[in-house]
N, C-alpha and C positions, 0 to 999 in steps of 0.2 A: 443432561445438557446444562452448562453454565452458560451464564448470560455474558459474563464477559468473554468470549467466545465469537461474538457478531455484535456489530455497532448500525444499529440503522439510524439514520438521522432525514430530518428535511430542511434542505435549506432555504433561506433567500432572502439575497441583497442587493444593493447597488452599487455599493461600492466596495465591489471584489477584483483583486489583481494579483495574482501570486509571480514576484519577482524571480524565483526560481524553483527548479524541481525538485518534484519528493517523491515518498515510495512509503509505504506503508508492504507489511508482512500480510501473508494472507492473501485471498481474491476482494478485487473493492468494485461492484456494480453499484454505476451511476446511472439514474434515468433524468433526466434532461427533459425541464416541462417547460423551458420559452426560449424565445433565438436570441440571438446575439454574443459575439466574443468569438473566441478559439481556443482549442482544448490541445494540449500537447501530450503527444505519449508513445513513451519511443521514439520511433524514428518516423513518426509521423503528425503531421499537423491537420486539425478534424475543426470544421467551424460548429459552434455549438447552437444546435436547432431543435425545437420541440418535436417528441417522439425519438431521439437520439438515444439507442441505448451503450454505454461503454465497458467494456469487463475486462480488470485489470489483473493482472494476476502476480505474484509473490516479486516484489521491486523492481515492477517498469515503476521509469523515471516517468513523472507527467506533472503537467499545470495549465492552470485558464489563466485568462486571460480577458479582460474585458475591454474589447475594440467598438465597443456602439458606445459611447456616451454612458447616459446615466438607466442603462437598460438593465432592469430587474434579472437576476440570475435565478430562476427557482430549478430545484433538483433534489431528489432523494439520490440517498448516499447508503449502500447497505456493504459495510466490511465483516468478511468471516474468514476464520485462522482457519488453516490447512486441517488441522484434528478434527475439527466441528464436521466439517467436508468429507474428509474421512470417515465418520461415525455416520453420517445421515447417508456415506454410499452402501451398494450392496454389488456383488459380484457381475450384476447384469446391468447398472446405473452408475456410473465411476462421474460421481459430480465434478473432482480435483481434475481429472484428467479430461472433460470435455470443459474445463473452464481455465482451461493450461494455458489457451494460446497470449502470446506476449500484445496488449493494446489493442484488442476487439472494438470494431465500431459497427452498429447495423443501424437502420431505421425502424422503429414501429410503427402499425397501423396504429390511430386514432384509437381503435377496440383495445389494442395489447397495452398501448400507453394505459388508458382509461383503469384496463384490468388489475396493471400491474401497481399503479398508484395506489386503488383501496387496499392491496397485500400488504404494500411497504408500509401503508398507512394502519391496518390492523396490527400488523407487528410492531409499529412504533409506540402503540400507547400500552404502554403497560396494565399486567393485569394483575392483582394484588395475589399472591401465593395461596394456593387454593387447591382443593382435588380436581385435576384433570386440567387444569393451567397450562403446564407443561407439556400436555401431548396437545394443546390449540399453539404454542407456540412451535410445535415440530411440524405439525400441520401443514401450517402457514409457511413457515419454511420450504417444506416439502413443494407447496404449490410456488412459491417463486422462481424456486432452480430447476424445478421442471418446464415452466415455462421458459424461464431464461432461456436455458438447455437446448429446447424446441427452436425456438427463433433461430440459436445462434446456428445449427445444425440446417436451418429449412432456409434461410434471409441470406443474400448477397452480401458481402462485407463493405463497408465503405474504405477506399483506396485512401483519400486524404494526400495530400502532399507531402515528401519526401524533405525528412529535415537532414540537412547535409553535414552539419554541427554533429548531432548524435550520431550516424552513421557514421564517422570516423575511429569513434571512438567506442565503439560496441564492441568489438574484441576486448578491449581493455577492463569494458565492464565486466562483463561474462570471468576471466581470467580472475577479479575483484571477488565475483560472490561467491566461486569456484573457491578457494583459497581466501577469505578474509581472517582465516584462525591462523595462518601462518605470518613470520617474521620476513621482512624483503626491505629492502631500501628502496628511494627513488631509482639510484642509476641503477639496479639489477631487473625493477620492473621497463625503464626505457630498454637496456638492451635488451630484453627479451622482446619488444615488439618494434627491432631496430630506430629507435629513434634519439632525440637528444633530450635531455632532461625538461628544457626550456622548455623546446615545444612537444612536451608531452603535457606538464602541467598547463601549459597554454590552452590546448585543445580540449583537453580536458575539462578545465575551469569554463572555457567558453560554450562546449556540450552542456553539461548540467547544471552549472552555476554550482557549483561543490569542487574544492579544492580533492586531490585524491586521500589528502589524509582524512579530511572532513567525511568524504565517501566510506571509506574504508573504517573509519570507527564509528560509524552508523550501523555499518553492516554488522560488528562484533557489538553492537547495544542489541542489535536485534535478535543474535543468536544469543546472549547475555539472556535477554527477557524469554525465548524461547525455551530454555534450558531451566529455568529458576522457575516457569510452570510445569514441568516436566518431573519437579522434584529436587532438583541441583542443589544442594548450599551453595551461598554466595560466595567463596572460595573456589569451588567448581566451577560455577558459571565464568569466573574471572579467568582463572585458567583455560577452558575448553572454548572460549570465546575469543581470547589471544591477547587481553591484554598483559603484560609485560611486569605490572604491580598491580597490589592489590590497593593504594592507596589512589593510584590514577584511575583504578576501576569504577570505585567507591565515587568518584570525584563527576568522572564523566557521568555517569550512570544516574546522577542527582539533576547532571546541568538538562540531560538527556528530556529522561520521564518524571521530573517534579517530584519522586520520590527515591528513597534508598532502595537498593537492589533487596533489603530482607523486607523492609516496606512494601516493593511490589509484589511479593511473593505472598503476604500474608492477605494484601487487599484482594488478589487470585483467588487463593483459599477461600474467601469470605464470598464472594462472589462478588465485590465491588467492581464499579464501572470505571476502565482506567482510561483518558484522552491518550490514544497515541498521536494523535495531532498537536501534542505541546511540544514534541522534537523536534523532528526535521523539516516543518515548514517553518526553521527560520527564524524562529518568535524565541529562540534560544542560541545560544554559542557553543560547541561543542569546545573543548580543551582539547591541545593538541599534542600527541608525545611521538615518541618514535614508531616509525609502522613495525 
């Protein structure tokens, strides 16, 4: 098991607002340890309250928000890529598949909060490389998704509010991550879902805060980096990903993850820990070429 494989983090601030949505690869469980704000995901809007647990799974679009004042945001954050999920299921416990669904919200007891904090919290501090390290971090693993798992299967779903925005434009996505490797233009993607060009990027831009080209070479950075852990050279990954040159690849791919595409392959290898939170929250510009 590689470490860069799963990113557990703890956060907490005060002054946190994310202007628009993102989507990270992989399943991302957040636990939610104080109130205040609203959490967006999908087509749903959830106020953010202590013992709130959330499980995202491979590019629901989501973001907070903070609607209280100057009200502390505390939360662990544990992201793990599909493969890791994979590797830790067995034929009778399919982790990927009971953690599929699009923008989970449940409540925990005080007890599940409490439990599941010192997990995220044993596996966040690292432990220096050593005999038997690695089966305490599979462990620990092991005991989070099974509980996750358990709640999400026994606990009532929280409903949340119906975002009207996102919900027009859900076809649109789905058709997006369906097909991000292939060539289409604006007017070929409106008329396929009858509409006029204007207001398709209208709705669009106004659902996500992502332009569709913006969207759509996120999604080819993402299969770009999935593929170049997989083994790909960076020629491959450029091609099988969809971009169009290999100097626009090279170009994006830098603005994207803060490094070169054979960069990020080699800090993989190594087992270095790479931010995927320096892309698509925005803190960068993607370049834009033809879809």
């Amino acid at each position: 098991m590689q470490e860069q494989e799963y990113v557990i983090q703890y956060k907490q601030d005060d002054q946190w607002h994310m202007s628009r949505l993102h989507y990270h690869e992989g399943v991302e469980i957040m636990l939610v340890l104080s109130d205040g704000g609203d959490f967006y995901a999908g087509q749903r809007t959830y106020p953010l309250r202590k013992n709130t647990l959330f499980v995202l799974n491979t590019n629901t679009l989501h973001r907070d928000e903070n609607t209280n004042g100057g009200a502390v945001f505390r939360r662990y954050v544990l992201r793990i890529l599909p493969s890791l999920l994979e590797r830790l299921s067995t034929p009778q416990t399919d982790f990927a598949a009971a953690l599929q669904s699009t923008g989970t919200c449940i409540r925990l007891t005080d007890a599940d909060t409490t439990r599941l904090s010192r997990l995220f919290e044993k596996l966040r501090i690292s432990m220096p490389p050593a005999f038997g390290t690695d089966i305490l971090v599979r462990i620990t693993l092991y005991e989070i998704l099974l509980l996750v798992c358990s709640r999400l299967r026994t606990t009532e779903r929280e409903l949340g509010e119906t975002n009207v925005d996102y919900g027009r434009i859900q076809p649109i996505l789905d058709y997006l991550r369906e097909n991000c490797t292939q060539h289409f233009t604006l007017d070929e993607l409106s008329g396929r879902f009858s509409m006029s060009k204007h207001y398709l990027c209208h709705v669009f831009k106004k659902g996500t805060g992502f332009s569709v080209m913006e969207y759509v070479i996120q999604l080819r950075i993402i299969t770009a980096q999935r593929l170049l852990r997989q083994g790909a050279t960076v020629q491959e990954a450029c091609e099988r990903s969809g971009f169009q040159t290999y100097s626009h690849f090279i170009r994006t791919f830098n603005t994207y993850a803060g490094v070169s595409p054979r960069k990020y392959a080699s800090l993989y290898r190594e087992g270095e820990y790479l931010d995927e939170e320096s892309g698509p929250h925005g803190a960068k510009e993607i370049s834009h070429a033809l879809l």
